[in-house]
C-alpha positions as CSV (number, residue, x, y, z in Angstrom):
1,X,-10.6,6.1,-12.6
2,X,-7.7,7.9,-11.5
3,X,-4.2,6.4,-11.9
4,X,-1.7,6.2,-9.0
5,X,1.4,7.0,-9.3
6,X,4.4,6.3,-11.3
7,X,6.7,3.6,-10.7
8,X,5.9,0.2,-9.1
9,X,2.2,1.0,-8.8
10,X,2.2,1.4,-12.4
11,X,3.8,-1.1,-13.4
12,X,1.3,-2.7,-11.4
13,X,-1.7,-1.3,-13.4
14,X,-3.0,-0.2,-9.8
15,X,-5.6,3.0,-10.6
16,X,-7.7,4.5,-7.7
17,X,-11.2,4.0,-7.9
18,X,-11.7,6.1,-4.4
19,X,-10.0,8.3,-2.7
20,X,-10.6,10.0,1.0
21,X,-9.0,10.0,4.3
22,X,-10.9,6.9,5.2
23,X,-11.1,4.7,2.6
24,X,-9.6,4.2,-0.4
25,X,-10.7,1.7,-3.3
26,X,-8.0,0.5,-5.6
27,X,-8.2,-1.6,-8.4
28,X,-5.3,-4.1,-10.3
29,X,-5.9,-6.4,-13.6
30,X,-5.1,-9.6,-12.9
31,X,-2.9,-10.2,-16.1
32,X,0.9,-12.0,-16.7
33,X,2.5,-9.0,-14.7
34,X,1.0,-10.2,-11.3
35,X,0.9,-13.7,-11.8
36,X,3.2,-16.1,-9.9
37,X,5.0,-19.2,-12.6
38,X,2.3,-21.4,-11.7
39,X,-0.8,-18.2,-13.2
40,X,-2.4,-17.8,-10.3
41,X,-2.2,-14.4,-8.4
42,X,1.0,-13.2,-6.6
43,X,0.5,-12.6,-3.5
44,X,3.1,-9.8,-3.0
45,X,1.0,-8.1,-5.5
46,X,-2.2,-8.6,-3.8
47,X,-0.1,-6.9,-1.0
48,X,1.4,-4.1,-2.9
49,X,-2.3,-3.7,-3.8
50,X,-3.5,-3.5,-0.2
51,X,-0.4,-1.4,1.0
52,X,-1.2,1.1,-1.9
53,X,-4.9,1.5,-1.1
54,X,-3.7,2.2,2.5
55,X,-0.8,4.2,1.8
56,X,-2.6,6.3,-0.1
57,X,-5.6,6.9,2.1
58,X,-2.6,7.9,4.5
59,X,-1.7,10.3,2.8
60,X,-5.2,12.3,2.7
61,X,-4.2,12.3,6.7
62,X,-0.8,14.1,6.1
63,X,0.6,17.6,5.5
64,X,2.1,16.9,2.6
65,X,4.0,19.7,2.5
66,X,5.8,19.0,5.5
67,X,5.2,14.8,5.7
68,X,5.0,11.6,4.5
69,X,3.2,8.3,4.4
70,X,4.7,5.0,4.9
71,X,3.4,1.7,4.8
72,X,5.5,0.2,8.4
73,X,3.4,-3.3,8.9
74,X,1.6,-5.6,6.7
75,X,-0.2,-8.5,8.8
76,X,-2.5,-10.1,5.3
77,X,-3.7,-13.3,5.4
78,X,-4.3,-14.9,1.1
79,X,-7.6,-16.7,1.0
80,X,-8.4,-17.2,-2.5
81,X,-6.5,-16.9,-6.1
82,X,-7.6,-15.4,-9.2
83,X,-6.3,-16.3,-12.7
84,X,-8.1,-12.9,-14.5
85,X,-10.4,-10.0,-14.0
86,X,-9.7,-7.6,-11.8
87,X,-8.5,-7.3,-8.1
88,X,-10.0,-4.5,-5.7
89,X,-8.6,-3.5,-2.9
90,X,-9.9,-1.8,0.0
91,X,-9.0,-0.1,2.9
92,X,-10.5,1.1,5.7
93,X,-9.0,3.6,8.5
94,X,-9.4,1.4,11.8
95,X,-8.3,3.6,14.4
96,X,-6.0,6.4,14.4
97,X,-2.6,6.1,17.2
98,X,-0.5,8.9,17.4
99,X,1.2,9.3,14.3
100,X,0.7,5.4,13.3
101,X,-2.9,5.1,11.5
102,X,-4.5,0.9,10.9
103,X,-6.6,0.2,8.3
104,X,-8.6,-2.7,7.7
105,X,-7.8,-4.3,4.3
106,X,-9.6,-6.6,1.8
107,X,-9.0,-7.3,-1.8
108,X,-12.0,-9.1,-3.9
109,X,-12.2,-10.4,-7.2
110,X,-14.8,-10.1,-9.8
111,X,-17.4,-12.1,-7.9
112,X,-16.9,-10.3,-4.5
113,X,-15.1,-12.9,-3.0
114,X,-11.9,-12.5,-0.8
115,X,-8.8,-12.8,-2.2
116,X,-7.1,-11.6,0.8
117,X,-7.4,-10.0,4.0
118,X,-5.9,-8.2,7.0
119,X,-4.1,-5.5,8.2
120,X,-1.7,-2.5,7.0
121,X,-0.4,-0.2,9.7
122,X,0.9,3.5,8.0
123,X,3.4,6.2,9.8
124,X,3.1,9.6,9.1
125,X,6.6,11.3,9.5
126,X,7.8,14.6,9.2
127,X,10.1,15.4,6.3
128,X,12.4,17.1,9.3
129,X,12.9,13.2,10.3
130,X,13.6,12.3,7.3
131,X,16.3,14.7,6.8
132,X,17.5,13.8,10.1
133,X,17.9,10.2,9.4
134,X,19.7,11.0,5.7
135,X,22.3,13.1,8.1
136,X,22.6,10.0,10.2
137,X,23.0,7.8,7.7
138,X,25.8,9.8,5.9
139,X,27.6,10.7,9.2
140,X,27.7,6.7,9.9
141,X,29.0,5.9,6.2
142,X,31.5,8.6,6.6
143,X,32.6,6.8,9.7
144,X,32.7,3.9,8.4
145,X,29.6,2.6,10.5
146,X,27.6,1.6,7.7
């Protein structure tokens, strides 16, 4: 398995298990760093888990030499817990929009049951934009704006 990158998803102990512009496959131990006080799954992590599956996949879409992925809209509904073993997320491109892609996401437990399920729209903007909005942000805190 390949291991995403640094940084929250590692912390996480989220690797990639597939990869491709229209799906992606990733995979999360269910151990004490994604377990709420009461040991049963977080559900922000199940969702971190989700949004990284489709982020990623998101990225196969982009230039990324010129652009970048964003998770902009998480719509996941929790339908099961775990206490151990491993989560596996999936997501599935839906239907492409202009620059705004929705995939179709599930994570399952060891027994192939659904943990959660739902929906994570991604944005692919330029880094242009980007830049433009760091020059509007620093324009409005010189301002006094922000």
């Amino acid at each position: 398995m390949e291991t995403a990158d640094p940084g929250f998803i590692t912390t996480l102990g989220i690797e990639y298990a597939e990869l491709s512009s229209a799906r992606a496959v990733a995979t999360m131990p269910i151990d004490p760093r994604v377990l709420q006080p009461y040991g049963f799954l977080h559900g922000g992590a199940t969702i971190a888990l989700l949004e990284t599956a489709a982020s990623a996949a998101a990225g196969k879409l982009a230039d990324l030499d010129r652009e970048r992925p964003f998770g902009i809209d998480v719509h996941v509904r929790h339908r099961k817990s775990g206490k151990s073993g491993t989560a596996t997320g999936v997501a599935e491109l839906d239907r492409v929009e202009g620059s705004k892609q929705f995939w179709k996401v599930a994570a399952y437990d060891d027994e192939g049951d659904i943990l959660s399920e739902g929906v994570v729209v991604t944005k692919i903007v330029s880094l242009e934009r980007l830049a433009e909005k760091d020059r509007e942000r620093a324009a409005a805190k010189a301002s006094g704006r922000a």
